[in-house]
N, C-alpha and C positions, 0 to 999 in steps of 0.2 A: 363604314366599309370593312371592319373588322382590325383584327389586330396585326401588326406585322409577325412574320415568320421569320424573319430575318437570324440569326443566331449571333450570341454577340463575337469580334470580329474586329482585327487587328488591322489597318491598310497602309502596312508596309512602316509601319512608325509616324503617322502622320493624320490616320482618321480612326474612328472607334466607330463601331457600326449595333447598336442593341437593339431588343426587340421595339423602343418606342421614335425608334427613326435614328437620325445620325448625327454625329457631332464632331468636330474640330477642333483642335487646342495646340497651343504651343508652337504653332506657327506666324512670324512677323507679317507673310505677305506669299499669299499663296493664289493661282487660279484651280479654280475647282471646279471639275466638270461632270454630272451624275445622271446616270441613266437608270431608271428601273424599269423591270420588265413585269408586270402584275397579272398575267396569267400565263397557264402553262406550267409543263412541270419541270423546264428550263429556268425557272423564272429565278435574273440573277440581278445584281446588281453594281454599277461601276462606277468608281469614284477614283476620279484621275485628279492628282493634284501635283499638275507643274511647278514649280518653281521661278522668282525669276532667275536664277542660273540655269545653265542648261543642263540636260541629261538627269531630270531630276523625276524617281519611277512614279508610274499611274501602278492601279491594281484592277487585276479584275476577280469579280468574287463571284461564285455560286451563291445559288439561297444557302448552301451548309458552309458557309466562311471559304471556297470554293481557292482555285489556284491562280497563281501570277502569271497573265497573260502577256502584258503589251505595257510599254512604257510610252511616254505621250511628251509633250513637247514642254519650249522655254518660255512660254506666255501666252496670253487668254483666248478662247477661243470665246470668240464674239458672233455665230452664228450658226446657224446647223438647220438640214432637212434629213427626211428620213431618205435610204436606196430606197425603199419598197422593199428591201429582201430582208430587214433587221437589221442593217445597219445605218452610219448615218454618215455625210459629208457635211464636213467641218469648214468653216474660216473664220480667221481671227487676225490678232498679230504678230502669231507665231512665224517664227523663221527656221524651226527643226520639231522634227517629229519621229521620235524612238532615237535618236541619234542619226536620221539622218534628214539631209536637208529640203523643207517642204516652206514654202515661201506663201502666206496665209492660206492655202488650202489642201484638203486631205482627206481622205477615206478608210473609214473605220466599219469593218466587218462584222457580220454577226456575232462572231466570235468574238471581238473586242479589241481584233487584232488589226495594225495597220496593213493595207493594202498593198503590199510595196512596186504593184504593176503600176499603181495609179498616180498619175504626175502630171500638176497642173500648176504655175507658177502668177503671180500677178506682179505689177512693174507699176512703182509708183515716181513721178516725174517731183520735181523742185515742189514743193508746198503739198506732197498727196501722200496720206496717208490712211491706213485700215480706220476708221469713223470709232472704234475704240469705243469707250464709254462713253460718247453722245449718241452711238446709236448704233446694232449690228449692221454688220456686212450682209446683206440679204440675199440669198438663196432662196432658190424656184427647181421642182425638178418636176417635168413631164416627159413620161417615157425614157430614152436614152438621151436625153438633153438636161443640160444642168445650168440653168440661168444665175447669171451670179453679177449682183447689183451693188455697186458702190462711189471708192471714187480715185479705183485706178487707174491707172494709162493704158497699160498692156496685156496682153495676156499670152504668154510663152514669145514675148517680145515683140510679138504683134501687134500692133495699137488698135485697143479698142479702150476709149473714154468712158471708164463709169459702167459700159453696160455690156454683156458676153455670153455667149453659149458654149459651152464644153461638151464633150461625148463624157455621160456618166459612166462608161464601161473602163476608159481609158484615163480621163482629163486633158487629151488633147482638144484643142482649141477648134472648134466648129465653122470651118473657112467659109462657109455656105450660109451661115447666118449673122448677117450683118444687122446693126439695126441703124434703122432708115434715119432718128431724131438723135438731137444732142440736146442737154441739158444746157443752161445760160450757167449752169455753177460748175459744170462736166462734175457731176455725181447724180447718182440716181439713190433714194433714201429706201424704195420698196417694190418688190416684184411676186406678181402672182401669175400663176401659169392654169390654166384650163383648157382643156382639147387646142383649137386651133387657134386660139389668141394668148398672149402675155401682155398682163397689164403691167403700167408701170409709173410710178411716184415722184416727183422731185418737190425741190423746197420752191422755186417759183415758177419756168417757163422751160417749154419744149418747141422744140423747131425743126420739122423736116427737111429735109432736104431741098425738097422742092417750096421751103420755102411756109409750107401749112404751119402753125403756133396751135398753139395747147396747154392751157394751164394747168400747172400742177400733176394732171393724171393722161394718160394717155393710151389705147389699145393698141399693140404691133401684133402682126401675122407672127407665131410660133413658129414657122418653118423657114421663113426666111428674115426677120425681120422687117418689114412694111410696116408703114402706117394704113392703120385699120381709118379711114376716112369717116365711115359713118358712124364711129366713137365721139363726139362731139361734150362731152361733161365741160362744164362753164364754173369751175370752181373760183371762188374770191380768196386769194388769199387775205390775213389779219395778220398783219403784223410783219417782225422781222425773222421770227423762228418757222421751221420749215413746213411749207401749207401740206403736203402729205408724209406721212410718218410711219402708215400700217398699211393693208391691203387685206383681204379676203375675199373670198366667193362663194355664195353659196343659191344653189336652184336659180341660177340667174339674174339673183340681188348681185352686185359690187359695192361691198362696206370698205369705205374710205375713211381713214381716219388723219385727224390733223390740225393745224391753227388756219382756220376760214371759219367766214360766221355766212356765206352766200354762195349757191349753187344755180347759176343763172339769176332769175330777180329772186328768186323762194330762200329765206331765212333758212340756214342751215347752218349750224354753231358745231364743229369739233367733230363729227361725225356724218356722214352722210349714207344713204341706201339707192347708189345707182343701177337703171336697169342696163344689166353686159355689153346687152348689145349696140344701145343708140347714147348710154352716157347719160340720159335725160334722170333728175330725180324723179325715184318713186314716189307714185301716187299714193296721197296717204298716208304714208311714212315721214316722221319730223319729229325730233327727241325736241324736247320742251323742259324751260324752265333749268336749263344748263347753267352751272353758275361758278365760276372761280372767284370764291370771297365776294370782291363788293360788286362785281362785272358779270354778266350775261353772257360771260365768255367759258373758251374752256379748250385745252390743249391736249389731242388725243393722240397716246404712244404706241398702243396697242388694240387691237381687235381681233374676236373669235367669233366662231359660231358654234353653239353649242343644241341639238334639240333645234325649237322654236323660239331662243334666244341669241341674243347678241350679244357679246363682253363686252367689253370695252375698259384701258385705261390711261391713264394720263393725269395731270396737273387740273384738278377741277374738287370744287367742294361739295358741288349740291347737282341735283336733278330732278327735277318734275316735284318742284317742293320740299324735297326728302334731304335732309344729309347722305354726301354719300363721298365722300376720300379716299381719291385717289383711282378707286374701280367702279363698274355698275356696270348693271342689264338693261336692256329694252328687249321687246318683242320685237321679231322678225317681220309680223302681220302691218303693226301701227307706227311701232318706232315708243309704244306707253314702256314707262317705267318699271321696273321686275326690282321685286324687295331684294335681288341678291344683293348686299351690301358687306364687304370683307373689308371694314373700315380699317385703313392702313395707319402707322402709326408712325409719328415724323421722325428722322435720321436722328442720328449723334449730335449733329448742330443743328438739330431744332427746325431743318427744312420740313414741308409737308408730306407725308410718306404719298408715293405714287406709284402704281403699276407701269412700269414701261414694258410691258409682256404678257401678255395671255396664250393659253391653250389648254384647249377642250380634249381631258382624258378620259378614259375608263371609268376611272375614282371619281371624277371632279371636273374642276379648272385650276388649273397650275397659276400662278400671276409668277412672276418676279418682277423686282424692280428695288426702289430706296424705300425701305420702310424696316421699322422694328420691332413694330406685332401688326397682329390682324384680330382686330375686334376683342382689341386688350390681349389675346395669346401672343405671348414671345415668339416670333418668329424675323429672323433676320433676314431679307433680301428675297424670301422664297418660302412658299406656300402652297399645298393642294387645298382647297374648300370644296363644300358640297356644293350644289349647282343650285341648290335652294336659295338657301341663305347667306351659305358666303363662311361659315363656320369654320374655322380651319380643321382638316382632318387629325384627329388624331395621335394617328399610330404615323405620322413621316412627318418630322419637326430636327430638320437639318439645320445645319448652321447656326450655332451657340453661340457664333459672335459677330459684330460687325460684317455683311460682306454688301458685295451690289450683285446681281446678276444680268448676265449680258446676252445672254443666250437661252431662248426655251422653243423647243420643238416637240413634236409627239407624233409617231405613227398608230396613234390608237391604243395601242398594248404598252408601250412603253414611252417615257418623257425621258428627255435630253434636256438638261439644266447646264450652263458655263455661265462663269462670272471670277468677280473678285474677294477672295476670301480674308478678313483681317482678323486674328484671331491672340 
């Protein structure tokens, strides 16, 4: 993809930024959060690195080592989507943002700069808290609506369990949009929004009001919250870890990812390709040969669509015969295997490196997650690859030390990376 323009580039005593990507040093325990923007002749880059003490500054940079924009909060932000207008809304488990107080959610402008008309607060009850490093706080936005999926109580002191709508203009809370089911765990792990439906995730059982059950995944009306009825998906969960984990859409496939190996009677392991509307598996479609070590299993964190391919990653060794740790493709068409392979490389203690995050950029496909190369390249917690092979790019090879990444989003032009940085 060429070489970066970046100029090298000072962030405030805390990051160094050179032409062959970015790097970290000298800090005990930092969250770190980077955006780049890769085309245009804006094209800047921001690397916010909180502290855990508060009031500790982010930076914002131009492509020419550019100026200090906006200072950024006291802990990690664990989830993001794009406005649509170049910017992006944040949740984590921040409780301040630039110095002033933003309870896990927040919006960050084109500019870099916080929003400070925008105010939306979440309220967690005795044992609730932000999912943190087991798994983001999920964010959905269509149109002026900002779905936001976890596993808190309230929102602007209002009780909504786990799942809510916000006006993206403002962050006041959407009185008009109820949703109809509760989760059996009151969290919801993933939320996708398209035109007039929001899908949505949990680790085992959903329950309408009136009383309807729904495993694992369920369709509600976007505009009011209802249950969408003739959404009927028959997921099995496996096990004790959570049967849906990711969500996507694309041309009226719904990729579900997660621990189940059955979708109705039809064998489906870790990943499934439902049609939108009726929840039924596509026909045709069935990833094969899925394998975690000695098991025919496999635990999926993350999913993209990218092209005529699907990412995918999670806790798994193999696929359609092939080695393949931690990430991999299948075709959109059959659900067959795609050589991309960004073979992840196991933690500090010897875990098996895994993708918990994908997204389909410009460049590439982003993954982050626990790993410490990619296909033998040094790379800690965070990676662009080509969409080929899986190669890691180049010229953007962040993070020189230990981190995890909690956070990956992209509107296209530019990718949104949060995590934990140990350096």
């Amino acid at each position: 993809m060429g070489k970066s323009r970046y100029a090298r580039i000072a962030l405030a005593g805390v990051a160094c930024v050179s032409a062959t990507g970015a790097s970290w040093a000298g800090q005990t325990q930092r969250t770190v959060t980077v955006v780049r923007k890769s085309a245009g002749p804006d094209r800047r880059l921001i690397a916010v690195a909180p502290g855990t003490a508060p009031n500790v500054v982010g930076t914002v940079l131009d492509s020419h080592g550019g100026r200090v924009a906006v200072t950024y909060g006291n802990a990690a932000v664990t989830a993001a989507v794009s406005d649509g207008r170049g910017g992006w809304f944040l949740g984590g488990d921040f409780s301040e943002i630039d110095g002033r107080p933003a309870r896990h959610l927040a919006h960050v402008l084109a500019t870099g700069k916080i929003d400070l008309r925008w105010h939306a607060a979440l309220g967690f009850g005795r044992g609730r808290r932000p999912r943190g490093a087991s798994g983001p706080l999920a964010l959905a936005r269509t149109g002026n609506r900002l779905y936001i999926a976890g596993g808190f109580g309230s929102v602007d002191g209002v009780a909504r369990e786990g799942l809510a709508a916000i006006a993206a203009s403002s962050g006041r809370l959407d009185q008009h949009w109820h949703p109809s089911v509760t989760s059996n765990t009151g969290a919801f792990n993933a939320v996708v929004a398209i035109g007039r439906r929001l899908y949505v995730g949990v680790a085992q059982r959903l329950t309408s009001k009136a009383g309807d059950a729904r495993f694992c995944v369920a369709a509600l009306g976007a505009l009011d919250g209802s249950l969408v009825r003739a959404f009927t998906a028959r997921i099995v969960p496996l096990g004790d870890p959570a049967c849906v984990n990711a969500l996507t859409i694309s041309k009226g496939t719904l990729y579900v990812g997660g621990n189940f190996d059955r979708v109705g009677r039809r064998r489906e392991v870790g990943l499934a390709a439902l049609d939108a509307k009726t929840g039924a598996a596509k026909l045709g479609w069935r990833l094969r040969g899925f394998r975690d070590g000695g098991c025919s299993c496999g635990d999926v964190e993350a999913v993209t669509v990218h092209g005529n391919d699907v990412y995918f990653g999670g806790g798994f060794t193999g696929l359609s015969g092939q080695r393949r740790t931690g990430a991999a493709a299948a075709g959109t068409s059959r659900g067959q295997g795609r050589p991309w392979s960004p073979s992840l490389g196991s933690t500090a203690d010897g875990e098996t490196g895994a993708a918990l995050l994908v997204a389909s950029t410009v460049r590439g496909v982003a993954i982050g997650g626990n790993f410490t190369s990619v296909n033998g390249v040094q790379r800690h917690g965070f990676a662009i690859t080509d969409a080929v092979r899986g190669t890691p790019l180049p010229s953007w090879a962040p993070g020189q030390a230990e981190s995890q990444v909690l956070a990956l989003a992209t509107d296209g032009a530019q990718v949104y990376v949060g995590g934990t940085l140990l350096g």
